[in-house]
C-alpha positions in Angstrom: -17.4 -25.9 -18.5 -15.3 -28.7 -16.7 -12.2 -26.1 -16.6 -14.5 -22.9 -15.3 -15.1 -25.0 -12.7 -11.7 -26.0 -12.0 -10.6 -22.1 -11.8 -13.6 -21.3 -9.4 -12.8 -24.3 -6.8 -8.8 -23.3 -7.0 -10.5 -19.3 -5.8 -13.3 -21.0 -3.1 -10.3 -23.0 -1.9 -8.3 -20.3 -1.5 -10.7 -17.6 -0.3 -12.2 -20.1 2.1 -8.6 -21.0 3.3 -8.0 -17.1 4.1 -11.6 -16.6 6.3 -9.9 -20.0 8.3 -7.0 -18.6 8.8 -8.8 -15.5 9.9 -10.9 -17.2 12.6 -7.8 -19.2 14.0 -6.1 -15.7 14.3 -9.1 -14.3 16.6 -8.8 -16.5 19.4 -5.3 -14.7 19.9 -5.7 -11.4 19.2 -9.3 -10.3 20.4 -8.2 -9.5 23.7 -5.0 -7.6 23.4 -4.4 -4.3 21.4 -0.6 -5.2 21.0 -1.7 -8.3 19.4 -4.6 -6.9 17.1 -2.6 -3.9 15.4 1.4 -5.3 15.6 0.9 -9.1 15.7 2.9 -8.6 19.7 5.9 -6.9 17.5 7.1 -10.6 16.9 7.4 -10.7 13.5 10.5 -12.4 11.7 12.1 -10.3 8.8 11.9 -12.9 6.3 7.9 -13.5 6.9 7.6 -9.7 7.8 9.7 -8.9 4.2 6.8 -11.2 2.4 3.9 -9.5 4.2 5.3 -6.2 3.0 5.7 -7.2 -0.5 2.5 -8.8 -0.5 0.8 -5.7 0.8 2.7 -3.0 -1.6 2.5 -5.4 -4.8 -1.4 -5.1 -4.8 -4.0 -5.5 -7.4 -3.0 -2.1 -8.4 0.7 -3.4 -8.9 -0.6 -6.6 -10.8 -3.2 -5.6 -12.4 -2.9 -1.5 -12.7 1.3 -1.3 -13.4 0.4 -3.6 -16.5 -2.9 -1.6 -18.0 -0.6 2.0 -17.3 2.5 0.0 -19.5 -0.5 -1.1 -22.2 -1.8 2.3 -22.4 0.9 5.2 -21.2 4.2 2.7 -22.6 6.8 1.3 -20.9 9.2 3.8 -19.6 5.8 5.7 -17.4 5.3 2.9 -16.2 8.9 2.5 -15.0 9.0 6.2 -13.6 5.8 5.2 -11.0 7.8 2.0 -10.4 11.3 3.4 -9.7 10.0 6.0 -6.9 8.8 3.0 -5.1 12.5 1.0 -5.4 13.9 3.9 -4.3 11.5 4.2 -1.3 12.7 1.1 0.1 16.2 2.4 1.3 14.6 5.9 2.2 12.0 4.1 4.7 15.0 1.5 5.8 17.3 4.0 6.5 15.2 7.2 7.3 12.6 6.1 9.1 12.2 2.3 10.2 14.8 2.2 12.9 13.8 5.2 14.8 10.0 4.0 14.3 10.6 0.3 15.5 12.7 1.9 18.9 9.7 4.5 19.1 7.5 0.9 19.7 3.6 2.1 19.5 1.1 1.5 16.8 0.3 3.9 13.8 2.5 6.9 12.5 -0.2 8.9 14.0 1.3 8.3 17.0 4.2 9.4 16.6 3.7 12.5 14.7 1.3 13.5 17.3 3.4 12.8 20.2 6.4 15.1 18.6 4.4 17.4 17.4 1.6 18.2 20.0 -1.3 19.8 18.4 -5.1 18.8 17.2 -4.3 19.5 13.8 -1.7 16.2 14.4 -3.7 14.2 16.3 -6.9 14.2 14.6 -5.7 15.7 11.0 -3.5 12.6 10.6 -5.9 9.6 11.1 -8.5 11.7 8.9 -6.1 12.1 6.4 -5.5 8.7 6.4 -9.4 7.6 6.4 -10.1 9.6 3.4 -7.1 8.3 0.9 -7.4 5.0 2.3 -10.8 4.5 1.1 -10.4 5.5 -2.3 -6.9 3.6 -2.5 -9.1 0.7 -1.5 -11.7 1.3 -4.3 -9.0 0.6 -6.6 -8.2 -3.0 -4.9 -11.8 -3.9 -5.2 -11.8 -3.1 -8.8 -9.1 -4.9 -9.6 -10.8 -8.0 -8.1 -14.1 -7.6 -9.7 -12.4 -7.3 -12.8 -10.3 -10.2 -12.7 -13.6 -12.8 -11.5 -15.2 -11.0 -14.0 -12.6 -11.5 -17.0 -11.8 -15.2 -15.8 -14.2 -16.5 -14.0 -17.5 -15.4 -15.7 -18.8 -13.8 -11.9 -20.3 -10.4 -12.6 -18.6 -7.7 -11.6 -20.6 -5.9 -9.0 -21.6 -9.9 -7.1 -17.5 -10.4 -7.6 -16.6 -7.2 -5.3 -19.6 -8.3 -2.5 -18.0 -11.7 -2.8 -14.2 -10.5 -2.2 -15.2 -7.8 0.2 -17.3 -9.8 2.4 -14.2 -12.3 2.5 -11.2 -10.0 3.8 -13.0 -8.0 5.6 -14.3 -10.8 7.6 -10.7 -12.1 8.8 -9.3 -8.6 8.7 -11.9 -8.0 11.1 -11.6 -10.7 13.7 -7.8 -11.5 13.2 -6.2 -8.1 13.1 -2.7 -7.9 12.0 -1.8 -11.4 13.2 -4.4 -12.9 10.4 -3.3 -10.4 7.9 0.1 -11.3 8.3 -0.5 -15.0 7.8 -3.0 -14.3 5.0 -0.3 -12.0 3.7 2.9 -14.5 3.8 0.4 -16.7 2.0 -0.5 -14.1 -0.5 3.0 -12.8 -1.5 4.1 -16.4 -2.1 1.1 -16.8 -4.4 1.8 -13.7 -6.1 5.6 -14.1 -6.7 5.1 -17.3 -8.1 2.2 -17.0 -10.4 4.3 -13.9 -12.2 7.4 -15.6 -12.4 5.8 -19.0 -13.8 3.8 -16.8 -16.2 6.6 -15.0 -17.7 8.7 -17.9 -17.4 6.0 -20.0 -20.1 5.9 -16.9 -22.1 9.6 -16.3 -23.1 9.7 -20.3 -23.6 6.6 -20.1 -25.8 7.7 -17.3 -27.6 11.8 -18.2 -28.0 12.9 -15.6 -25.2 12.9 -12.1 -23.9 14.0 -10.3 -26.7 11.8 -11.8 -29.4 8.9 -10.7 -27.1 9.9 -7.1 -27.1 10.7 -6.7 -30.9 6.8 -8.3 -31.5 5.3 -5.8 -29.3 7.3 -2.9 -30.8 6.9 -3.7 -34.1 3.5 -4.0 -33.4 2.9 -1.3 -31.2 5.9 1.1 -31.3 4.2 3.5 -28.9 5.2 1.0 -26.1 8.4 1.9 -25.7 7.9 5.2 -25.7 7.2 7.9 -22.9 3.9 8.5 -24.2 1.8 11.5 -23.5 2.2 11.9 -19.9 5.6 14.4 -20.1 8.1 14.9 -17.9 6.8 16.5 -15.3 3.7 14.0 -14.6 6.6 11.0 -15.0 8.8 12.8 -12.3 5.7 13.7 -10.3 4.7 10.0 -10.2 8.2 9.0 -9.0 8.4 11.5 -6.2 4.8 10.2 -5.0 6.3 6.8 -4.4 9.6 7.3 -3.0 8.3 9.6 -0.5 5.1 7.3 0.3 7.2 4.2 1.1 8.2 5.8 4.3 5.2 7.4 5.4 1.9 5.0 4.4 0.6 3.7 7.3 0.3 -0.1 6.3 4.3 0.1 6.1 4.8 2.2 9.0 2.7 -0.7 11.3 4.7 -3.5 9.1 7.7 -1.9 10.8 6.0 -1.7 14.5 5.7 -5.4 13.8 9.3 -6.3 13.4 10.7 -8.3 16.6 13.4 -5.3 16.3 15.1 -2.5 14.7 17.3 -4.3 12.8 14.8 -6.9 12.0 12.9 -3.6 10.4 15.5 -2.0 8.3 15.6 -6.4 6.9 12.5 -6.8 6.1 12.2 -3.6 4.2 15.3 -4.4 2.2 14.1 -7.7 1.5 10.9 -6.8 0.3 12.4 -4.5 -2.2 13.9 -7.3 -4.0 10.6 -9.5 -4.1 9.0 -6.2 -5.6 11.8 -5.1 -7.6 11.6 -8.8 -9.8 8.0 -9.4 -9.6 7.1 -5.9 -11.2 9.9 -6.0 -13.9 8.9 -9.7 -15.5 5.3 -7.8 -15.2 6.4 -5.2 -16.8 8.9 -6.2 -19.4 7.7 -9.7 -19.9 3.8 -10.4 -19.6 2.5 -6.5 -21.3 4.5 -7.0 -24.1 2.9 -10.2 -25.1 -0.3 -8.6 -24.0 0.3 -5.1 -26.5 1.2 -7.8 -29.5 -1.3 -10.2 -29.0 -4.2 -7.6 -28.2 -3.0 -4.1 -29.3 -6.5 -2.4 -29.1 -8.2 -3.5 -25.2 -10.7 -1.1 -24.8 -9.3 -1.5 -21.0 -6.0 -1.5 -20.6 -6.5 -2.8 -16.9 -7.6 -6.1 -18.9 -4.7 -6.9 -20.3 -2.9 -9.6 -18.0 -6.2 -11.4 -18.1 -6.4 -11.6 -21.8 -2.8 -13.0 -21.4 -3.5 -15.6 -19.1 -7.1 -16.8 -20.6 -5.0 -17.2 -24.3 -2.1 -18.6 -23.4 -2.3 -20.7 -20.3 -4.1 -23.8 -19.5 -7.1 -24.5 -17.3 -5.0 -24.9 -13.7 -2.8 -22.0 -14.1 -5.3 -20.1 -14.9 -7.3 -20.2 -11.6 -4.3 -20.1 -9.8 -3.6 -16.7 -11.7 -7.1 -15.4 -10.5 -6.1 -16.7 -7.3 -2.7 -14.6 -7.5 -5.1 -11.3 -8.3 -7.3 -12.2 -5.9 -4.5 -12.3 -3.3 -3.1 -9.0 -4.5 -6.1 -7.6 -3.7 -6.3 -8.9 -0.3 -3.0 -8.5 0.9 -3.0 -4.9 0.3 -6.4 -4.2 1.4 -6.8 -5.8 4.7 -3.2 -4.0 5.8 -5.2 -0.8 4.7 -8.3 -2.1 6.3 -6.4 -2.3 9.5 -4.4 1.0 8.7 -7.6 2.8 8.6 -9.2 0.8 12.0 -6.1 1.7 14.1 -6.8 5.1 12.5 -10.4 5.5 13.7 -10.3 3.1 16.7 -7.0 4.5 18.6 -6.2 7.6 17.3 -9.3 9.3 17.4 -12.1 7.4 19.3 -9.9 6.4 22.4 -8.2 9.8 21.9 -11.6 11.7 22.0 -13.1 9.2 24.6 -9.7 11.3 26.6 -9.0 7.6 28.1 -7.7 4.1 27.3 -10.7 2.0 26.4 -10.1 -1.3 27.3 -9.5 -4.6 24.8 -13.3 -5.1 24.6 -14.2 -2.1 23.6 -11.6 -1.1 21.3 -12.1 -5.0 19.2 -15.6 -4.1 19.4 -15.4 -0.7 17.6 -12.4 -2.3 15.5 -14.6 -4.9 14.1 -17.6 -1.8 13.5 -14.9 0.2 11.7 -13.5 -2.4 9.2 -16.8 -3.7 7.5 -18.1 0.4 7.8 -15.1 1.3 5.8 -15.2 -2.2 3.3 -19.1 -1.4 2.9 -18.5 2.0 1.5 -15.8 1.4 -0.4 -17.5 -1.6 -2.1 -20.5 0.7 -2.9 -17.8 2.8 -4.7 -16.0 0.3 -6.8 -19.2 -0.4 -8.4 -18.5 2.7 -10.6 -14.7 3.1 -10.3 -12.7 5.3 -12.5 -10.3 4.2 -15.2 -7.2 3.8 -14.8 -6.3 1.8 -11.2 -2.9 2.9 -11.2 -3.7 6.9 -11.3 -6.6 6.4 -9.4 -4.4 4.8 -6.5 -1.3 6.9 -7.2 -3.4 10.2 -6.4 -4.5 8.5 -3.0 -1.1 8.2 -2.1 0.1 11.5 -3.0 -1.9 13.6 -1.1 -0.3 11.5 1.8 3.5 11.6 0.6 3.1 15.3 0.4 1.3 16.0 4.3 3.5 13.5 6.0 6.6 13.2 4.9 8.1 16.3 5.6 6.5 16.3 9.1 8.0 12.4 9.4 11.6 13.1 8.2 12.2 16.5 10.1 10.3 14.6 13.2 12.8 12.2 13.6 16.2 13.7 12.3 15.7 17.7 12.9 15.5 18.4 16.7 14.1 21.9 16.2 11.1 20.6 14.8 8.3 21.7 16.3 4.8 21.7 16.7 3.4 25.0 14.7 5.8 23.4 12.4 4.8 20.0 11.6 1.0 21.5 12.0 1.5 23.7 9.0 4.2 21.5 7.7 1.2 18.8 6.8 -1.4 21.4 6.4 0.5 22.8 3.2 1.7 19.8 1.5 -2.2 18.7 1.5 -3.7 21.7 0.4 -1.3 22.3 -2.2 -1.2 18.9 -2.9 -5.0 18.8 -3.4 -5.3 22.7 -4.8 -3.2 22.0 -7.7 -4.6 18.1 -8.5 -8.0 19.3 -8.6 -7.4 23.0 -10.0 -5.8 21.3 -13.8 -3.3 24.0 -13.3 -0.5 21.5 -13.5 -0.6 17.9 -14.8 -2.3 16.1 -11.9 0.5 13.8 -11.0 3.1 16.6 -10.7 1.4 18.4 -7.8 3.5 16.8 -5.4 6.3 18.4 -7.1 5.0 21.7 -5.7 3.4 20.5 -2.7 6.7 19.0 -1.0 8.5 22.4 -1.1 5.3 24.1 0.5 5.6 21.7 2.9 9.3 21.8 4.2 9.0 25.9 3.4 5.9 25.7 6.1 8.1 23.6 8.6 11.2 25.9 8.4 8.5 28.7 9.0 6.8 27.3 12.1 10.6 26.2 13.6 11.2 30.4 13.1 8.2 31.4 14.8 6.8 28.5 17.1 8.4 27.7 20.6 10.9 25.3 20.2 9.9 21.5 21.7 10.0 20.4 25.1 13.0 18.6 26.4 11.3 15.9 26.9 10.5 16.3 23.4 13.9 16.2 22.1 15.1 14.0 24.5 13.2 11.5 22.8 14.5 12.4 19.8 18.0 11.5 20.3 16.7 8.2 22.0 15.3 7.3 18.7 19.0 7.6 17.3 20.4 5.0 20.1 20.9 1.1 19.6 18.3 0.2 22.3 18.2 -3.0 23.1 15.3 -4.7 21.0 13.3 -5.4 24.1 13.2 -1.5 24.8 10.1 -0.3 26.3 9.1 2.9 24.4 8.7 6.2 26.5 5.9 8.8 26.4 6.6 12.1 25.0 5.4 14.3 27.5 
C-alpha cells in the first residue's frame, strides 16, 4: 500500500506542479495574442527542440509505438517511425524557414493568405478541428490506461482527472505554459526511457540477449507481420509528410526567436526522438513480448514492464513520464485547435480583429469545449492508439501538404489550385480509408498524387496569383533579418 502511495504523490506532485506553472503563465499571456499562441516568438532552439520532442513523442509514441511493436512486430513499427525521422529534415528544410520569416500564427494563415479562397480559410481550421479531436482521444487513452495499469485509478475517473488538469493551464497559459510544461515534460520523458532500458539490458546481460529471448519466444516479433507492404509504406508516407504540415509543429516554428533558430530546433528534436523511440522500441518491447507474450492489449505492455521489473519510485516516475507524454502533446493540440477556432474562423467570420479580451475569452470557451468532448470519447476508444492516431494524421498529410510545399516553393501556385489541391487529397484520403478498398493506411499513397494532380490542374485553369502574391513568395526565400515584420498578402 505504502509504495501505491508513493507512485500517486510522485503524479499529484507532478500534475499539481503543471496547473502552477499554468497559472504563473496567465498573468503574461492573457492579454496579448502574440503571447497566447507563439510565446512572443522568443523561444530558444534548445528549449523550443525539447518542447517539440515532447509534443511529437506523445502517449501515442510511448505508449502506442510499443503496443503496434508487441502486436504488428518490429520492423511495422519501424516503417511508422522512419517517416517521422525523415520528416524532420523535410519540415527544417522545406518549410520552417519560409514559415518563421512569414511571422503569424497557425498554417491556416498562411495557406489562406497564398491561396485566397473560403475553401482555405475556413476548410483548413475545420480540417484541423476534426482530426485533432480524435488524435486527442488517443492521448486521453493512453493516460487512463497507464493510472489505470499502475496506479489502480479507474479508467474513465483517470481521463476526468488528466483532462481537467491540461486543459486547465492550456487554457489560461496558452503556448507560454505549454512550453514550460512541455520543456518539463520532454525531460521527464527522455529520461524515464533511457533509465528504463538502461536497468533492463543490465538486468538481463545486454542488448542482444534481450532480443534473442524475445525471438525465441516470440519469433513473430521480428517479423513484418500482417500489415504488407503497402500499409508499412502507407504509414511512412503519413509521417514524413505530417511533420511539416501539423499545426502543433507549424506554431512550434512561429515560436522560434528566428529562422535559423527554427530549422535548430527541428533538427535537434529529431535526435531526442530518434533515441528515445529506438531504446523503446528495441529495448523495453522486447522484454515486454518475452516476459508477457499473450497481453490481451498490446497498448499494455510498457506498463507490465515497469510494474515487474522496477521498483516502487521509478515506477511512479514512469507513470509520471506517460502522464507527461500525454500532456505535452495534447495541450500543443489543445492550443492547435483554439488558434484554429478562435483566429481563423471566429475573428475571421466576426470580418474584424477582436480584441485580447475577447479572443482569451473564447480561447478559454474553445479548449475545455474541445477537452470535454474528447474525454467523453476516450471513454470507449478504439484499439490500437497508434492506428487510431496515425489515421488522424493522414487525412491532414494528404490535404495540406501539397498545398504547403507548392505554396511556398512553386510561384504559379494558385488559388483554384490549392482549393482543389486540399479538397482531393482529403476526399481521396477519406474515400479510400473508409471505402476498405485498399488497406486503410495506404490511402495516402493514392491521395497525395490526387492532390498534386488537382494543384497542377487548378495552376492550368485558375488565374495565376497576384503580384503581391508572389512577391511574397520570393520574400519568404530571403535571409530577413530575424526581427522582420511579416507583410500582408494582399
Amino acid at each position: 500500500m505504502s509504495e501505491l502511495v508513493l507512485e500517486r504523490g510522485i503524479v499529484i506532485v507532478y500534475l499539481l506542479g503543471c496547473v502552477a506553472l499554468g497559472v504563473l503563465a496567465s498573468r503574461r499571456v492573457l492579454g496579448s495574442n502574440d503571447e497566447y499562441w507563439v510565446a512572443g516568438r522568443s523561444v530558444g532552439p534548445w528549449v523550443n527542440a525539447i518542447a517539440l520532442m515532447a509534443a511529437l513523442a506523445s502517449g501515442g509514441s510511448i505508449i502506442g509505438v510499443m503496443g503496434l511493436a508487441y502486436s504488428k512486430g518490429i520492423p511495422t513499427t519501424l516503417a511508422f517511425f522512419a517517416g517521422a525521422v525523415v520528416g524532420f529534415p523535410l519540415a527544417s528544410i522545406l518549410v520552417a524557414p519560409q514559415l518563421r520569416r512569414f511571422g503569424r500564427f497557425t498554417i491556416s494563415d498562411f495557406l489562406s493568405a497564398r491561396f485566397p479562397s473560403p475553401v482555405m480559410r475556413f476548410g483548413v481550421p475545420l480540417l484541423i478541428v476534426l482530426s485533432f479531436t480524435i488524435y486527442i482521444v488517443a492521448q486521453m487513452k493512453a493516460a487512463g490506461l497507464t493510472a489505470e495499469a499502475l496506479l489502480g485509478i479507474p479508467y474513465d475517473a483517470a481521463l476526468v482527472i488528466s483532462a481537467v488538469v491540461f486543459v486547465a493551464y492550456v487554457s489560461f497559459g496558452g503556448m507560454l505554459a505549454v512550453t514550460w510544461t512541455d520543456v518539463v515534460q520532454g525531460a521527464i520523458m527522455l529520461v524515464v526511457i533511457v533509465v528504463a532500458a538502461a536497468l533492463l539490458i543490465v538486468t538481463f546481460g545486454g542488448a542482444g540477449a534481450i532480443f534473442d529471448a524475445a525471438m525465441t519466444r516470440a519469433p513473430a516479433l521480428g517479423e513484418a507481420g500482417a500489415s504488407g507492404l503497402s500499409t508499412s509504406l502507407g504509414a511512412f508516407v503519413i509521417w514524413a509528410a505530417a511533420i511539416p504540415v501539423v499545426p502543433h509543429v507549424v506554431m512550434r516554428v512561429y515560436t522560434a526567436k528566428d529562422a535559423r533558430g527554427a530549422q535548430l530546433s527541428l533538427n535537434m528534436a529529431m535526435i531526442g526522438y530518434v533515441v528515445m523511440i529506438l531504446l523503446a522500441v528495441l529495448v523495453i518491447v522486447p522484454v515486454g513480448k518475452a516476459s508477457f507474450p499473450e497481453l490481451a492489449d498490446a497498448d499494455l505492455v510498457f506498463h507490465e514492464v515497469v510494474k515487474a521489473h522496477f521498483p516502487p519510485l521509478l515506477r511512479g516516475v514512469a507513470v509520471a513520464a506517460v502522464i507527461a507524454a500525454v500532456m505535452s502533446t495534447t495541450d500543443a493540440l489543445l492550443l492547435a485547435c483554439s488558434s484554429a477556432v478562435a483566429h481563423d474562423l471566429i475573428e475571421v467570420a466576426a470580418r474584424r480583429p477582436l480584441s485580447p479580451r475577447a479572443l482569451g475569452r473564447i480561447n478559454v470557451a474553445v479548449v475545455w469545449v474541445i477537452g470535454a468532448v474528447a474525454t467523453a470519447l476516450a471513454f470507449r476508444p478504439p484499439a490500437l492508439l497508434t492506428e487510431l492516431y496515425s489515421a488522424a494524421i493522414g487525412v491532414l498529410s494528404a490535404a495540406l501538404f501539397v498545398p504547403l510545399i507548392a505554396g511556398l516553393w512553386w510561384r504559379r501556385a494558385n488559388a483554384l489550385g490549392g482549393a482543389l489541391a486540399l479538397t482531393a487529397g482529403a476526399l481521396v484520403y477519406l474515400g479510400l480509408y473508409f471505402s476498405g478498398v485498399v488497406p486503410r493506411l495506404s490511402a495516402i499513397l493514392y491521395a497525395l498524387p490526387a492532390s498534386a494532380l488537382a494543384m497542377l490542374i487548378g495552376a492550368r485553369l485558375g488565374a495565376p496569383p497576384d503580384r503581391a502574391i508572389t512577391a511574397e513568395v520570393d520574400r519568404l526565400h530571403e535571409d530577413a533579418p530575424p526581427d522582420s515584420a511579416p507583410r500582408e498578402i494582399s
